[in-house]
C-alpha positions as CSV (number, residue, x, y, z in Angstrom):
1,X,89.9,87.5,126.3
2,X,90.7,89.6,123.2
3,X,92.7,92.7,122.7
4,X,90.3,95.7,121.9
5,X,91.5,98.6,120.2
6,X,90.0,102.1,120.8
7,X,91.4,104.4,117.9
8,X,88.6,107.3,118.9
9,X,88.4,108.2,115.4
10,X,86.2,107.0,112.6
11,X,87.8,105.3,109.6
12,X,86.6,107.8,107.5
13,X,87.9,110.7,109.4
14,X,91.1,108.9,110.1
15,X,91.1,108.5,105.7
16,X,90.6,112.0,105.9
17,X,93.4,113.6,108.1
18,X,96.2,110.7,108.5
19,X,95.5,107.8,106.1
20,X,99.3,107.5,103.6
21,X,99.8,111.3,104.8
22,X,101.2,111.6,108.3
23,X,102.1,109.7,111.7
24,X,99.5,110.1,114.6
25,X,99.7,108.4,117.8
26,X,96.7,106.9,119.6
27,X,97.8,107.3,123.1
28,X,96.2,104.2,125.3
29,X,94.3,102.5,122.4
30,X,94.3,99.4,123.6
31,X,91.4,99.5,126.1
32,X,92.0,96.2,128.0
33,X,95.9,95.9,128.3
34,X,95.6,92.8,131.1
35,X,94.0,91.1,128.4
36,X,98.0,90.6,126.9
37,X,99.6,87.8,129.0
38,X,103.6,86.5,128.6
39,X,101.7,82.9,127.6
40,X,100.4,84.6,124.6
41,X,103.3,85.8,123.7
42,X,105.1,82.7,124.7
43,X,102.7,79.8,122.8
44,X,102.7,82.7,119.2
45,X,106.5,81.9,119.2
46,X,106.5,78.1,120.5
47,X,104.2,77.4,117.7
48,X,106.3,79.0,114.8
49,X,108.0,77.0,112.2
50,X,112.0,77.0,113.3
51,X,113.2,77.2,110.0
52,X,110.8,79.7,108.1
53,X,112.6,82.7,107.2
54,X,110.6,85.1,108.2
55,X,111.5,83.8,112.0
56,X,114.8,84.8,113.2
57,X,116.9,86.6,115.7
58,X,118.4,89.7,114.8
59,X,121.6,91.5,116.7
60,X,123.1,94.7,116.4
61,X,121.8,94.9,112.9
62,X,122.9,91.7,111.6
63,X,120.9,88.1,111.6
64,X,122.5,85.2,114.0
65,X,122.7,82.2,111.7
66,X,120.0,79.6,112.3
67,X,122.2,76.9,112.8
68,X,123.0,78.4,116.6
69,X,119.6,77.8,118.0
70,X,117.6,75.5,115.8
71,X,118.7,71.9,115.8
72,X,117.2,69.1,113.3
73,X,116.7,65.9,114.6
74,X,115.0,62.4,113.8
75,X,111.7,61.6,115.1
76,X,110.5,58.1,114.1
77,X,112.2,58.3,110.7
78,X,111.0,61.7,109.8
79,X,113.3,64.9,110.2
80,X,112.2,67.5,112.6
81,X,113.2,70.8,113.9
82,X,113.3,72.4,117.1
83,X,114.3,75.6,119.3
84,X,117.4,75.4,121.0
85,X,116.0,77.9,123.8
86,X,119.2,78.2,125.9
87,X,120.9,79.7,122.8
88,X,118.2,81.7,122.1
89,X,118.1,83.0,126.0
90,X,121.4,83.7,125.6
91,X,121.3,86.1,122.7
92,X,118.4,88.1,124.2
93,X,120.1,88.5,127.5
94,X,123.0,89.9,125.1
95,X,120.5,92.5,123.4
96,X,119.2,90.3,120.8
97,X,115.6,90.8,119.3
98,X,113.4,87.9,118.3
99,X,111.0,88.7,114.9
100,X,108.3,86.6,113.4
101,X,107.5,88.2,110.3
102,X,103.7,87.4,108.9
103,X,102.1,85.9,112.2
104,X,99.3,83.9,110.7
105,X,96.5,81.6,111.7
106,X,97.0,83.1,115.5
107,X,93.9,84.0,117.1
108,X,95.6,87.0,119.4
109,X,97.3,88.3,116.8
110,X,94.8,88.0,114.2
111,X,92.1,89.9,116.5
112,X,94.3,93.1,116.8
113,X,95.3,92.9,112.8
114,X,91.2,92.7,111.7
115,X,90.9,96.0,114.0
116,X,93.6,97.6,112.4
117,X,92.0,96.4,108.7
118,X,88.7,97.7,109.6
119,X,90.3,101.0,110.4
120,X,92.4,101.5,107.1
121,X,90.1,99.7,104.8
122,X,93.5,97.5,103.8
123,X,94.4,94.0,104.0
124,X,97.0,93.6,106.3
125,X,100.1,91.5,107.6
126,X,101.5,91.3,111.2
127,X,104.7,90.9,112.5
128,X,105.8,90.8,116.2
129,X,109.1,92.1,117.9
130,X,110.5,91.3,121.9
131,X,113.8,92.1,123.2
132,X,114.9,93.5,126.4
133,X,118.3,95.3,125.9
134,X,119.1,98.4,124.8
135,X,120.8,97.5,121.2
136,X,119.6,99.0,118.1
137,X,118.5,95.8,115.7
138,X,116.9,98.1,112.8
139,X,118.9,100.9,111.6
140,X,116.9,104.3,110.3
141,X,114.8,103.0,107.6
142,X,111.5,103.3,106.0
143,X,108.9,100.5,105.2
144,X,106.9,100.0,101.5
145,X,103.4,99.5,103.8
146,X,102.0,101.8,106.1
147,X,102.8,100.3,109.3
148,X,100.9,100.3,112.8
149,X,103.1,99.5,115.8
150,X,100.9,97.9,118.6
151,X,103.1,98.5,121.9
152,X,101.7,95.5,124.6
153,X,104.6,95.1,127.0
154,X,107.2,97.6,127.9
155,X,108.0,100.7,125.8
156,X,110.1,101.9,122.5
157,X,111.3,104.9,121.6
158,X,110.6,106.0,117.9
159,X,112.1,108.6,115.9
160,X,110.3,109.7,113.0
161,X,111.6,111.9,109.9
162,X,109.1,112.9,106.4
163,X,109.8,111.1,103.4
164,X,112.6,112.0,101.2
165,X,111.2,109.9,98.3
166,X,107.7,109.6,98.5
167,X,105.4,106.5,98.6
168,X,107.9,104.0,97.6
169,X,107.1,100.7,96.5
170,X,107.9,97.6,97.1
171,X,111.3,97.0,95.2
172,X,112.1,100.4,96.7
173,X,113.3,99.6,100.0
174,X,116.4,101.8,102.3
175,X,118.9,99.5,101.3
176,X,118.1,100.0,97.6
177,X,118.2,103.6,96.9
178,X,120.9,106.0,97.0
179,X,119.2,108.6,99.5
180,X,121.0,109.0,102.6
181,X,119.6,108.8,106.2
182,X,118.4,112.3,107.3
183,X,120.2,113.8,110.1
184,X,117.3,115.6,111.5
185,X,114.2,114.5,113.3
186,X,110.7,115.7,113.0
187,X,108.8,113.3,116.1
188,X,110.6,111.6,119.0
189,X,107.7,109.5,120.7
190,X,108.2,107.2,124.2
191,X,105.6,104.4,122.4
192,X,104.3,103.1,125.9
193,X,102.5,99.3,126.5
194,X,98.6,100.2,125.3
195,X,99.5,102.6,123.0
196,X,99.4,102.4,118.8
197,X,101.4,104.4,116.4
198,X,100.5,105.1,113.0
199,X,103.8,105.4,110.5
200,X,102.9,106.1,106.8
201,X,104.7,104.4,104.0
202,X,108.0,106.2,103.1
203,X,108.4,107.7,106.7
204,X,111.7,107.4,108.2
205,X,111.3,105.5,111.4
206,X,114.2,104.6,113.9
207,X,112.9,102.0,116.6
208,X,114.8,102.2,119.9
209,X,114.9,99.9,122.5
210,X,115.3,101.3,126.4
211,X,117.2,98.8,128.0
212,X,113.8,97.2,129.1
213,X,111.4,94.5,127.9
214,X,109.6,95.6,125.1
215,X,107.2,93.8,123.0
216,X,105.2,95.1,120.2
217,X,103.3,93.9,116.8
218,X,103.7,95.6,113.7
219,X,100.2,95.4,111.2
220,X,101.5,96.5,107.9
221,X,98.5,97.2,105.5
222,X,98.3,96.6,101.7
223,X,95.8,98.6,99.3
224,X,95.7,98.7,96.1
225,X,98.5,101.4,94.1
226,X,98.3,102.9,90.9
227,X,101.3,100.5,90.2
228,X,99.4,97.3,91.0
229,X,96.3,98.8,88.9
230,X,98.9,98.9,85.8
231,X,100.3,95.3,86.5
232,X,96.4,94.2,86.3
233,X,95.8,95.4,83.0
234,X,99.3,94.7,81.7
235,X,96.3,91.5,81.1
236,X,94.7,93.6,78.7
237,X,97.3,95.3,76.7
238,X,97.3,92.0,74.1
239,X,94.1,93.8,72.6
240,X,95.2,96.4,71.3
241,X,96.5,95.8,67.3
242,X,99.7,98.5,67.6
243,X,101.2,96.7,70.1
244,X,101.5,93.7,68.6
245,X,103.0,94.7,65.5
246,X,107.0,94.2,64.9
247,X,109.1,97.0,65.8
248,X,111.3,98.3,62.6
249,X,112.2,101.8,63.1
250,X,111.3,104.7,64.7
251,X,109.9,107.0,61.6
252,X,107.9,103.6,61.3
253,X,106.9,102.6,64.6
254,X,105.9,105.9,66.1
255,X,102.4,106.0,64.5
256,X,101.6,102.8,66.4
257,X,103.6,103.8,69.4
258,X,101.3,106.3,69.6
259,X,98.1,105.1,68.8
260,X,99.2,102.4,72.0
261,X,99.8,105.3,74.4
262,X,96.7,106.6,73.7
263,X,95.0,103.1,73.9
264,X,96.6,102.5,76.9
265,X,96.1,105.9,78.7
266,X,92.4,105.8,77.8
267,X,92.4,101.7,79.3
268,X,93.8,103.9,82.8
269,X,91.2,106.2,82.9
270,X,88.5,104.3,82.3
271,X,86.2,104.0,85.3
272,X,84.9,100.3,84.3
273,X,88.7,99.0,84.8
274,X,88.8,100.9,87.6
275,X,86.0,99.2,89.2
276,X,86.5,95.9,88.2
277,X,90.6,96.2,89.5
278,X,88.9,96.8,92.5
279,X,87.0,93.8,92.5
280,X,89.3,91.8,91.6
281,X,92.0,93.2,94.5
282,X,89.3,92.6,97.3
283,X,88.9,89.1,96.1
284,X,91.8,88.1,96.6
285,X,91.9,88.9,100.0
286,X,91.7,86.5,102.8
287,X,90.9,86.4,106.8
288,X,90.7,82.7,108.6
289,X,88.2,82.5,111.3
290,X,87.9,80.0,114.0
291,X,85.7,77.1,113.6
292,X,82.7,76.3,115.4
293,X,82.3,72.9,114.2
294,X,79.9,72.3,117.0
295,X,77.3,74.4,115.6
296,X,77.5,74.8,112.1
297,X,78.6,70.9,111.1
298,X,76.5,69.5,113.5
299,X,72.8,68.9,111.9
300,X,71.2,68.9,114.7
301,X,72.6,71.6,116.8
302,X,70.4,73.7,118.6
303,X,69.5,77.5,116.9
304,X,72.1,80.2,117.2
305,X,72.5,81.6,120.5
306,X,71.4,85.5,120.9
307,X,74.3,86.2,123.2
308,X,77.2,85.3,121.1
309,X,79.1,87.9,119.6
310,X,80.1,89.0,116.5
311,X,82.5,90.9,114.1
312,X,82.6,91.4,110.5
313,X,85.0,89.2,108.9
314,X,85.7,92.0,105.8
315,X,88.0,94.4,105.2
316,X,86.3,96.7,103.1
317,X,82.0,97.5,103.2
318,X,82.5,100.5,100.9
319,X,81.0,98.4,98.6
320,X,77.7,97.7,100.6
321,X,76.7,101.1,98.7
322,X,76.8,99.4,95.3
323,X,74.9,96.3,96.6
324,X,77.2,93.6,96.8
325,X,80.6,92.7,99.3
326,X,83.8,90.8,98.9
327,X,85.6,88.5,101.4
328,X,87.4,85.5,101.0
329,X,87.1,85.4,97.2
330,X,83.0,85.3,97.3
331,X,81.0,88.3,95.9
332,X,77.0,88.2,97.1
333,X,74.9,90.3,96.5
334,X,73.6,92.7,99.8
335,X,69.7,93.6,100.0
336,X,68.7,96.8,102.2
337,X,68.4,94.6,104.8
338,X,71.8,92.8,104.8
339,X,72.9,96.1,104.2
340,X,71.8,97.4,107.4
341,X,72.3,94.7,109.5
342,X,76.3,94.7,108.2
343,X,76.2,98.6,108.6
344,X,75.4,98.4,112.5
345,X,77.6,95.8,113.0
346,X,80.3,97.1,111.3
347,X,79.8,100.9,113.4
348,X,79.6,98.5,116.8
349,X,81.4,95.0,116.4
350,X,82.0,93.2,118.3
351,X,78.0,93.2,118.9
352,X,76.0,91.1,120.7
353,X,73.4,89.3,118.2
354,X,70.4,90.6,120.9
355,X,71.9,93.9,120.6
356,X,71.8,94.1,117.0
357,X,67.9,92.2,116.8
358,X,66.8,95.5,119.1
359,X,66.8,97.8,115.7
360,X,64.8,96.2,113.7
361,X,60.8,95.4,114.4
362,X,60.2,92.0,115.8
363,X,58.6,90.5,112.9
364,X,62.0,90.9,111.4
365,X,63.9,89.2,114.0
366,X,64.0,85.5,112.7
367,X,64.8,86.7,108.9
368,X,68.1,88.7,110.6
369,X,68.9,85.4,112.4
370,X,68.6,83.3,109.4
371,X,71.2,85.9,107.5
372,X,73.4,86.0,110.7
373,X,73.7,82.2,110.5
374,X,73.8,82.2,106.4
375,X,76.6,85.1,106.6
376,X,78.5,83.3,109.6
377,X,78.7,79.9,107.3
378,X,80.2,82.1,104.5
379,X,82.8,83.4,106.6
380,X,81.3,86.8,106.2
381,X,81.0,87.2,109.6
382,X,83.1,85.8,112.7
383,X,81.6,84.4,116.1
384,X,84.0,85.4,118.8
């Protein structure tokens, strides 16, 4: 069973009153909470790659060197790594927390993240945090993504102060900047298991554990920013003559150095690049399914099921009004019918292929299946 997320707001609402502006909590989104066992959590870890980077312990602030609890060792000629779990029990009981930065390719995780992308409109990246002490791991700090803590086990208490230095980008992290940690606090929120929290981009945050287990994933989202739009048509700038040309001196060179800026601002504002920015952001953009080898590489498998169910596998349908959508670095073009049966799928997923054939008139019902089966073999859409 899969972790379903009730935010109780629409994404366009949510855009509207929260989205890169404030926190909100949605108290008990998580509608089925028994659906998050200790063996999920358990086989997520077991199957991460000891010495990636992004895996590691982390106590009172500091990271415990890999060498205490991964060992390399032969196996039939070929060097392999593994978990020395005693080590790693240890830590913990001694207020150690265990992070795995960008959880990929896990079907738990990757079922709350999609929910969480269909919500902001963003691609996203997920991250997952246990301990059961009561140390501090992350000092005060604020995060380059707008973050969404997922709380499934246990609780954390969060501290929350407004930005200081507004939307700050990548290379613009805590630990770079000169701004000191705020001394007052504008939200104190118990984050309890089945409940999300929504921290913007450039929020302080201060994560506290409460001397209980506590186990949470983090979905950091990434949409496009006026400073990726610039590094896109950095591409373009060769175009344009003045820029090319030689520098000298300033009485020289400020003719061309302005004839650039004005090349360059008009290149910003207009709405083609825009567009095609856009484009070109979505595309690159991807979200792994499962397989279902069974049916779809099979030639003689028997006709899609009308009970299975399924979910949209695309971040974004804001371009369904324009006639086309992007996933997975394909473009195709959307017909009013695609466009509706995408629409209701996307304001109801998961959904129930019989559910969805009940809107449209019977004589339609075998051209919607045939589009189902075309848009699940594109990865457009997801059986779960």
């Amino acid at each position: 069973m899969s972790i379903h997320l009730d935010f109780g707001i629409s994404p366009k609402t949510f855009r509207q009153t929260n989205l890169y502006q404030k926190p909100k909590l949605f108290k008990g989104a998580v509608r089925n909470l028994e659906a998050a066992s200790w063996k999920d959590i358990n086989e997520i870890y077991q199957r991460a790659d000891p010495t990636a980077p992004l895996f590691y312990l982390r106590k009172k602030g500091a990271i415990v060197p890999k060498e205490e609890y991964v060992e390399s060792f032969d196996a039939l000629g070929k060097t392999r790594y593994r978990f020395i779990k005693s080590v790693i029990y240890e830590h913990m009981k001694n207020g150690a927390s265990l992070v795995y930065n960008h959880i990929n390719n896990e079907p738990f995780s990757d079922h709350i993240s999609r929910q969480v992308a269909r919500l902001a409109g963003a691609h996203t990246i997920v991250s997952g945090y246990l301990a059961f002490g009561s140390d501090e791991s992350y000092k005060n700090h604020w995060d380059t993504r707008d973050v969404y803590a997922i709380q499934l086990f246990g609780k954390k208490r969060w501290q929350l102060t407004a930005p200081d230095f507004p939307m700050p980008l990548y290379m613009q992290q805590t630990k770079d900047t000169d701004i000191s940690i705020p001394e007052h606090i504008d939200m104190d929120i118990i984050l309890e298991a089945g409940d999300v929290l929504y921290i913007p981009r450039g929020w302080w945050h201060r994560p506290i554990p409460l001397g209980c287990e506590t186990f949470h994933l983090a979905v950091g989202t990434f949409p496009p920013n006026g400073y990726n739009y610039l590094e896109w048509l950095m591409k373009k700038f060769p175009t344009i003559e003045s820029l090319r040309h030689s520098f000298s001196d300033w009485e020289q060179d400020r003719t061309r150095i302005n004839d650039t800026a004005a090349q360059i601002a008009a290149m910003i504002a207009d709405p083609v690049n825009y567009e095609a920015f856009s484009e070109d952001f979505l595309g690159k953009e991807r979200t792994d399914t499962a397989f279902h080898l069974e049916q779809f590489a099979n030639p003689n498998a028997t006709p899609l099921s009308d009970d299975v169910r399924l979910r949209l596998n695309a971040n974004n349908l804001d371009t369904l009004e324009k006639g086309y959508l992007i996933g997975n670095g394909m473009k195709i073009s959307v017909d009013e019918l695609g466009k509706k049966v995408l629409e209701h799928i996307g304001k109801n997923e998961p959904l129930l292929l019989k559910n969805l054939l009940v809107n449209f008139n019977q004589g339609k019902y075998e051209e919607v299946r045939k589009l189902i089966y075309q848009l699940i073999e594109l990865d457009f859409l997801e059986i779960l």
